[in-house]
N, C-alpha and C positions, 0 to 999 in steps of 0.2 A: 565853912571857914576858908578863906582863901586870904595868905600874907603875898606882897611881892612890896620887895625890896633892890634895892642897888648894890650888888658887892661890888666896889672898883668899875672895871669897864662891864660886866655881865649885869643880869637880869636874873632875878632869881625868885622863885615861888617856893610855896609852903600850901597846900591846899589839903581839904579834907577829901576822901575818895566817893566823891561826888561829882557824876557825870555833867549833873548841870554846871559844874564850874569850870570844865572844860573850854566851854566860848569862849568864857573872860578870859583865862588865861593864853588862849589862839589870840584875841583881841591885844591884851598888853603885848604880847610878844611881834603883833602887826607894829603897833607904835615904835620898840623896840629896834626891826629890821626896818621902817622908815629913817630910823637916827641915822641905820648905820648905811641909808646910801640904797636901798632895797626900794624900788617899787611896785615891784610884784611878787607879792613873798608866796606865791600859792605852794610849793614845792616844801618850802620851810613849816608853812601850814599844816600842810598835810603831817609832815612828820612829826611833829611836836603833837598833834590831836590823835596820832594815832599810836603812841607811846605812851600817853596819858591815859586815852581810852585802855590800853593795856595792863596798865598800872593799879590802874581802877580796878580793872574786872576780875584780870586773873592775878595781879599780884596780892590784891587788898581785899578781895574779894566782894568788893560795895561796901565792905564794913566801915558806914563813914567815922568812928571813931579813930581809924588808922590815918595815918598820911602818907599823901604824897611828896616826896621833892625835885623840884624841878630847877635848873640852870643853864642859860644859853647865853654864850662869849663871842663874840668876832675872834675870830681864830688866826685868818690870812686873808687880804683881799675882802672876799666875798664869799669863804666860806665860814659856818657856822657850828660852833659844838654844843651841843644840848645833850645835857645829862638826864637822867631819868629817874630815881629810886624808890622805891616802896617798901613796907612793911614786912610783907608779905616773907614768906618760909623759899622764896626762888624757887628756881630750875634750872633743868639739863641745856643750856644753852646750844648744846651739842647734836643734842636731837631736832634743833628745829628743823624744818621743812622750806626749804626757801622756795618752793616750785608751790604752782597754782594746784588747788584740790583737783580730785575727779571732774567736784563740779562745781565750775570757777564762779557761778550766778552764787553760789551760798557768801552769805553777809562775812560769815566765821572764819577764822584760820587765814583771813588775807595780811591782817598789820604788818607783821613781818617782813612778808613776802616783798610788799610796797614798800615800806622802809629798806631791803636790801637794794631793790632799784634803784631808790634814792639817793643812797648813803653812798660814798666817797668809805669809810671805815664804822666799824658796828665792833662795838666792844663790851662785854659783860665782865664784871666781877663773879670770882668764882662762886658766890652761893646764887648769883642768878636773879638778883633783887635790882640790882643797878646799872644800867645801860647805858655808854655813849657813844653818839651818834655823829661824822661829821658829815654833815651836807651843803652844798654850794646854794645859792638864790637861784643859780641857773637851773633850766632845764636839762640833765645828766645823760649823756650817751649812756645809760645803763650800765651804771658800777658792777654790780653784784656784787660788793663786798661781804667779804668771807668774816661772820661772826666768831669771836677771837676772846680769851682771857684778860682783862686788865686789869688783875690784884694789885 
């Protein structure tokens, strides 16, 4: 099941925690950063796919009964805020790891990390279920923004 709908100026999804509906929704959200003046959205890509893959995995745990919620706004310029939520019982936002594993070739444990790169500001509500994100189109002299409470 995958909704996307228009709030106002944003773009917003409804999907069930189903990996394969992850393109579509990288896909609409391409259409989306083309309105807004974006021709190379790879950076926004990335981020939005691998917050979703998250959301999926470990928040909803595949259970595609649950959903996902997704919303991304032009914020300033050319940067962009996507939100993240899921079902899921969250986490310690606190303990993540922003640094590369032992051993950086494993698939696991990178999303984060890459979205810290990314991200201009990384904010969690405190039970750890909803994430936003802000990231530029541009390619990022490496933020590292510091993951932070947004109740």
């Amino acid at each position: 099941m995958l909704d996307v709908f228009q709030e106002g100026d944003s773009l917003a999804f409804k999907l069930s925690s189903e990996l394969a509906l992850v393109d579509q929704v990288v896909a609409e959200c391409n259409r989306y950063f083309e309105l807004a003046g974006v021709t190379e959205p790879s950076t926004l890509d990335l981020v939005v796919q691998e917050l979703l893959v998250n959301a999926i995995r470990h928040g909803n745990h595949n259970e595609v009964s649950k959903l996902v919620k997704c919303r991304i706004a032009s914020v300033e310029g050319r940067a962009f805020e996507i939100v993240v939520e899921d079902e899921g019982g969250g986490f310690d936002y606190r303990k993540l790891r922003m640094r590369l594993p032992e051993d950086p070739r494993r698939a696991s444990r990178r999303g984060y990390i890459l979205i810290n790169a990314l991200a201009e500001i990384i904010e969690f509500n405190e039970t750890g279920n909803r994430v936003t994100v802000r990231v530029r189109a541009e390619a990022p002299e490496v933020y590292g923004a510091k993951a932070r409470n947004k109740s």
